[in-house]
PLY file of the C-alpha trace (Angstrom):
ply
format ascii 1.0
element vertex 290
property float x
property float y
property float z
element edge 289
property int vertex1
property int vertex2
end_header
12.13 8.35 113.13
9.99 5.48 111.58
9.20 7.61 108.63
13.17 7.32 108.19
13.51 3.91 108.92
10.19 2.57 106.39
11.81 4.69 103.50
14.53 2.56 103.27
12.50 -0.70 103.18
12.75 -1.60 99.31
9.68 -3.27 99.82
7.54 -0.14 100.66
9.44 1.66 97.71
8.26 -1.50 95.31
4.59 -0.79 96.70
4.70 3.46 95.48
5.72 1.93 92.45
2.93 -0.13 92.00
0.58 2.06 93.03
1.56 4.89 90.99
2.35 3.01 87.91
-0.70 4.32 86.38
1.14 8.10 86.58
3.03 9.64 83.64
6.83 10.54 84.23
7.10 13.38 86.48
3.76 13.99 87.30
4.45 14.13 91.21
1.05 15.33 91.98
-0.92 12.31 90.35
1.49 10.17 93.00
0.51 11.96 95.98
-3.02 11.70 94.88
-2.94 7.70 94.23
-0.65 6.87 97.30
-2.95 9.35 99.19
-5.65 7.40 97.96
-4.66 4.23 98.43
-4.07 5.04 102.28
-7.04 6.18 102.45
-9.21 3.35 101.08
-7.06 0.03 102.27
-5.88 1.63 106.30
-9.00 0.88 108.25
-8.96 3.22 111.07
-8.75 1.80 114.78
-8.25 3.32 117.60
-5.10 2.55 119.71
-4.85 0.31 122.85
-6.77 2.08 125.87
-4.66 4.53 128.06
-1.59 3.78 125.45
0.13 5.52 122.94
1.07 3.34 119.93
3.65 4.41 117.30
3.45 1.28 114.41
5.82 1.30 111.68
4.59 1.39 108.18
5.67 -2.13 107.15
3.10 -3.27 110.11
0.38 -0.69 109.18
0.76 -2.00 105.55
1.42 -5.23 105.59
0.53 -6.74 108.53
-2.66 -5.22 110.02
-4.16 -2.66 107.29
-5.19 -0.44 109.91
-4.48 1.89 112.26
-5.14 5.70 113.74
-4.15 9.04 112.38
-0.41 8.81 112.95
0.05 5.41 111.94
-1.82 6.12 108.65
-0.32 9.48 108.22
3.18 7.77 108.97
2.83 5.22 106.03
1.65 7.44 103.31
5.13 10.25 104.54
6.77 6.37 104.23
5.33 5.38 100.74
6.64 9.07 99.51
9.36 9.84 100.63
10.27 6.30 99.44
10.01 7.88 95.68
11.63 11.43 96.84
8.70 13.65 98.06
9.59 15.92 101.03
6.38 15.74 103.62
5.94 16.85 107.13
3.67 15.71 110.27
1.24 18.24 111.87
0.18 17.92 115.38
-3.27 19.36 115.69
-5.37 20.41 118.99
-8.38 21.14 117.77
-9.93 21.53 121.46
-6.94 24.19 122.79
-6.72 21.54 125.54
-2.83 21.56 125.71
-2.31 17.97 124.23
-2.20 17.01 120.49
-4.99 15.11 119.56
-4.58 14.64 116.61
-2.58 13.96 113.61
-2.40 14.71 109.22
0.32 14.55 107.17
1.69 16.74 104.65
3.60 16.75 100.85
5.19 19.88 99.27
5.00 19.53 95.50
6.74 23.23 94.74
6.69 25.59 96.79
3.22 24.78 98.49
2.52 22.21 101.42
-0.56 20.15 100.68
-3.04 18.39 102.83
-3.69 14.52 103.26
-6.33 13.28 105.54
-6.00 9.47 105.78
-8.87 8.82 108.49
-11.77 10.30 106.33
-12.86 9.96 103.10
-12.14 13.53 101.91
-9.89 14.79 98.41
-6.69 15.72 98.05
-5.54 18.77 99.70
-8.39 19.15 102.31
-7.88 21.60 104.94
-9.13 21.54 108.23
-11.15 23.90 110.07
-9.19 23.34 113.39
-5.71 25.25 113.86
-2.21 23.89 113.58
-0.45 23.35 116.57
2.23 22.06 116.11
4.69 20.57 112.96
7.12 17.66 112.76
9.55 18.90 110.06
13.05 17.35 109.54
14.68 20.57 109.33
12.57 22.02 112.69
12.93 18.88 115.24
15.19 18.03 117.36
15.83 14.67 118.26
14.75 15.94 121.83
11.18 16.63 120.16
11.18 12.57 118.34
12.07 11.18 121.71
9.30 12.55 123.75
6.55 12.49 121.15
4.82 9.78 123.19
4.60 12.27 126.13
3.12 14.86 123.73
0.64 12.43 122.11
-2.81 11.61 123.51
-3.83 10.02 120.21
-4.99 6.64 121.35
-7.70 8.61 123.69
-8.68 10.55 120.73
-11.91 10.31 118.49
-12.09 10.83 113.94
-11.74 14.89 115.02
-9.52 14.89 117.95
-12.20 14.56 120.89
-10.15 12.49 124.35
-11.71 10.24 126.34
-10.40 12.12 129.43
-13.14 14.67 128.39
-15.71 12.16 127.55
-15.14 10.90 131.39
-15.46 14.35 132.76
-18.63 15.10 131.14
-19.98 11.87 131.96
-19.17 12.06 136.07
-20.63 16.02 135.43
-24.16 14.01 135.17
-26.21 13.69 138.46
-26.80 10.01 139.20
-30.30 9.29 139.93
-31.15 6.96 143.54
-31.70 3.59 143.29
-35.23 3.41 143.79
-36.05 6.11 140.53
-33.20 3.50 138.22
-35.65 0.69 139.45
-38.78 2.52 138.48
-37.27 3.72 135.31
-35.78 0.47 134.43
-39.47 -0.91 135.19
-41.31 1.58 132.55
-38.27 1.03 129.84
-38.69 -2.86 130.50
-43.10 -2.35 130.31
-42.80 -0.02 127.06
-40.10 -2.33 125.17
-42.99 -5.26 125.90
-45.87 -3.04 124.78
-43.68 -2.28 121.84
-42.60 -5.55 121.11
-46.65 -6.79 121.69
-47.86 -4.27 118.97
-45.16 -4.93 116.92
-46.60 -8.42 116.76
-49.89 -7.47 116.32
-49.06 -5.51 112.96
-46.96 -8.21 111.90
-50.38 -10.54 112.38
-52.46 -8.09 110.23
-50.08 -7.95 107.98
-49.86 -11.58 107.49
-53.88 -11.68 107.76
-54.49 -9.10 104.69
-51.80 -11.25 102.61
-53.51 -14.55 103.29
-56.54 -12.72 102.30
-55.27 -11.54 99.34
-54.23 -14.34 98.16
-57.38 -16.39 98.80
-59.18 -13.77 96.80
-56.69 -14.51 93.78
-56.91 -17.85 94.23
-60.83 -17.91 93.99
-60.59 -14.97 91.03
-58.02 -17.39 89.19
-60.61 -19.79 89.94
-63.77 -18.60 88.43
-61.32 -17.33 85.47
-60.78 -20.80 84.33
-63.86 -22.05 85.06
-65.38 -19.50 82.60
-62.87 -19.96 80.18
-63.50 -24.28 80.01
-67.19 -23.37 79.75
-66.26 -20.52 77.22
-64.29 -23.64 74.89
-67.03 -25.85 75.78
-69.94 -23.99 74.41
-67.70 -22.78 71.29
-66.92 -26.38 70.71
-70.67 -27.69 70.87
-71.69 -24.26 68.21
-68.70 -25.71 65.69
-70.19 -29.11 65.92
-73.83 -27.93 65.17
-72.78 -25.79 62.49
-70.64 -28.16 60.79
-73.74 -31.03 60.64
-75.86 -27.97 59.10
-73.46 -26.61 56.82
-72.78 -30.46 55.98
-76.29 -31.27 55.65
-77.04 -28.32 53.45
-73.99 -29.00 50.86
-75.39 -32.71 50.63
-78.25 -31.57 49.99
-77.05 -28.95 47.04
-75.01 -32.39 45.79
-78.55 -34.21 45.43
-80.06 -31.24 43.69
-76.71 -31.03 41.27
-77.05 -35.24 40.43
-80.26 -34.65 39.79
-80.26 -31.44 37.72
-77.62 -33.47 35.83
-79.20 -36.86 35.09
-82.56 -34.57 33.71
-79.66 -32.42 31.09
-78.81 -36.15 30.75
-82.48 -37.62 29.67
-83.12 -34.71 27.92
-80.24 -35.43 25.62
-80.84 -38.29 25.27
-84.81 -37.51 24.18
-83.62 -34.98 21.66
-81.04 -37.95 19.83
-83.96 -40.15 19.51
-86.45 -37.69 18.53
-84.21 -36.17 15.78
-83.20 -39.48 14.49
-87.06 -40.37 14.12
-87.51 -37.48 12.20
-84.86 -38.00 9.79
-85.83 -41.33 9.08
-89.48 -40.64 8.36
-87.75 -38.12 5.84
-85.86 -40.55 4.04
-89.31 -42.82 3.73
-90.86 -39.71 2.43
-88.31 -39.02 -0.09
-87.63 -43.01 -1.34
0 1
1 2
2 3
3 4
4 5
5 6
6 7
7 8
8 9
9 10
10 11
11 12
12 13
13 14
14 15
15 16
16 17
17 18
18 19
19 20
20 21
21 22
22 23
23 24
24 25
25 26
26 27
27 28
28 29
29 30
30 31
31 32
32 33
33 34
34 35
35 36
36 37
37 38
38 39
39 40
40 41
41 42
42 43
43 44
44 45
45 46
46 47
47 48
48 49
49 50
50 51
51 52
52 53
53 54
54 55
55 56
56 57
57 58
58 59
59 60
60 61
61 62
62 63
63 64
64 65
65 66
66 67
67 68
68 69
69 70
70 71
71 72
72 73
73 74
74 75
75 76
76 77
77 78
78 79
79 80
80 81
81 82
82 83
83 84
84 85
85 86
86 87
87 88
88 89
89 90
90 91
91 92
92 93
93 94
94 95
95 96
96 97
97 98
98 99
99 100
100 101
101 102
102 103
103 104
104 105
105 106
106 107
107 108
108 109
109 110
110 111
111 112
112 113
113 114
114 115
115 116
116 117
117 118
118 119
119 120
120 121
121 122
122 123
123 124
124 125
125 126
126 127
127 128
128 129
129 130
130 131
131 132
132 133
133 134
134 135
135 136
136 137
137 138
138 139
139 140
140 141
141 142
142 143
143 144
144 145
145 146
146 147
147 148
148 149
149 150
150 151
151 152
152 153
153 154
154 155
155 156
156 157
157 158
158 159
159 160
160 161
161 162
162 163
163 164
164 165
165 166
166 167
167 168
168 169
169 170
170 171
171 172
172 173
173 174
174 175
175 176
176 177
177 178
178 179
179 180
180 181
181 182
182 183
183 184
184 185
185 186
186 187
187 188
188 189
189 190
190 191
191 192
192 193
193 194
194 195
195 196
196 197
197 198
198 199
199 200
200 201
201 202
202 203
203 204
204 205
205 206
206 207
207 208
208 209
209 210
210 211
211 212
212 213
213 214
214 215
215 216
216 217
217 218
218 219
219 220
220 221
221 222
222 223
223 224
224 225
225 226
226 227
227 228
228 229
229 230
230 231
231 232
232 233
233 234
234 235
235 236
236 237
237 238
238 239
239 240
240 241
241 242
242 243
243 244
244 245
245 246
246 247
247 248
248 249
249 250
250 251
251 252
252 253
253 254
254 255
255 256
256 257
257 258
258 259
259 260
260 261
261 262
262 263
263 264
264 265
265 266
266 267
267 268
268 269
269 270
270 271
271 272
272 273
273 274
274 275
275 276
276 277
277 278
278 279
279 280
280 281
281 282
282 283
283 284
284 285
285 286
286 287
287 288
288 289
């Protein structure tokens, strides 16, 4: 079984290490968390080749492609694992009761309880389906009868995320009446008119659009405008008021400066009147006295 044979390959064992490095010792359910994770998030899912079944191996699903459907996904992470001595399991689902096993999840027992992994949606740890289990891929319940004719079991490549074939698809398609050739014309006609009427208005709008911004703009431009405008005349006027008030503030303290001088040379004079009078008078007092 390829579950048995990518076990084995050291190098999938040295990737569980790395991935669950972050884990204490023994804490089995934090690996099957981060190895479920890390399925999850780095396995793209694609869809097999069309009208073929595809088993891949998980050193291919891994390291090779990063991608694959529900059983190559679900085979890696029962790889990565068992790989570090977790028992898992394979469930074959049919979801539809349609007698063929659409698709695929894996399983880990930690205990005596089986947990679920879902590898093709992002959904936690131990999320349970609502569809019923068909059918389960155990080591101790196959036969190597059952591993040899899975790919006659399978219809996985046909399938959809939930387990929905294409054979169905095509059924319910051909179900549909197919309308005569003249009604696909005239239909084809009106989609064709409508998609150009469409297309016309949608230019239109885009026009307007591009109409109202020009005029917006504009209008800023002629509001940024008249701002300045103001504003130079604002600085021009409040430059011509400084200059006349400085002349009359300077006129009127040159003025005060020739009323000081003056008020000063009279205190001067007057001074000077009082010496002389005072030394008249004490002379004619010495004549009087001699």
């Amino acid at each position: 079984m390829l579950v048995e044979q990518g076990k084995r390959d050291p190098k999938i064992r040295d990737l569980a290490v790395a991935v669950t490095r972050g884990c204490r010792s023994k804490e089995y359910a934090c690996e099957a968390r981060t190895l479920h994770d890390y399925v999850r998030e780095n396995v793209r899912y694609v869809k097999d080749i069309a009208s073929v079944e595809r088993l891949a191996t998980p050193q291919r699903t891994l390291f090779m492609e990063n991608a694959g459907d529900c059983d190559d996904s679900s085979i890696a992470l029962c790889a990565l694992l068992e790989s570090i001595d977790h028992e898992t399991r394979l469930i074959l689902i049919d979801p539809d009761l349609s007698g063929k096993f659409t698709h695929v999840i894996s399983q880990v027992r930690l205990g005596d309880t089986w947990y679920w992994m879902k590898t093709t949606r992002k959904v936690p740890f131990n999320w349970a389906p609502r569809f019923t289990v068909s059918h389960i891929i155990d080591k101790k319940t196959v036969s190597s009868e059952d591993i040899g004719t899975l790919d006659t079991l399978f219809d996985i490549g046909n399938m959809g995320d939930l387990g929905r074939s294409k054979s169905r698809k095509k059924s319910k398609r051909s179900k549909k009446k197919k309308a005569p050739k003249k009604a696909r014309n005239r239909i084809s006609k009106s989609k064709g008119a409508t998609r150009s009427k469409l297309r016309s208005i949608a230019s239109r709008k885009t026009k307007q659009k591009k109409k109202v911004a020009q005029r917006a703009h504009s209008k800023r431009k002629g509001i940024l405008k008249k701002y300045l405008a103001k504003r130079q005349q604002i600085r021009k006027a409040v430059g011509k008021q400084g200059l006349k008030i400085a002349r009359k503030y300077a006129k009127k303290s040159s003025k005060l400066a020739s009323n000081f001088k003056q008020r000063a040379q009279d205190i001067r004079k007057r001074a000077v009147e009082d010496r002389t009078q005072k030394q008249k008078a004490a002379k004619k007092y010495l004549e009087i006295t001699s």
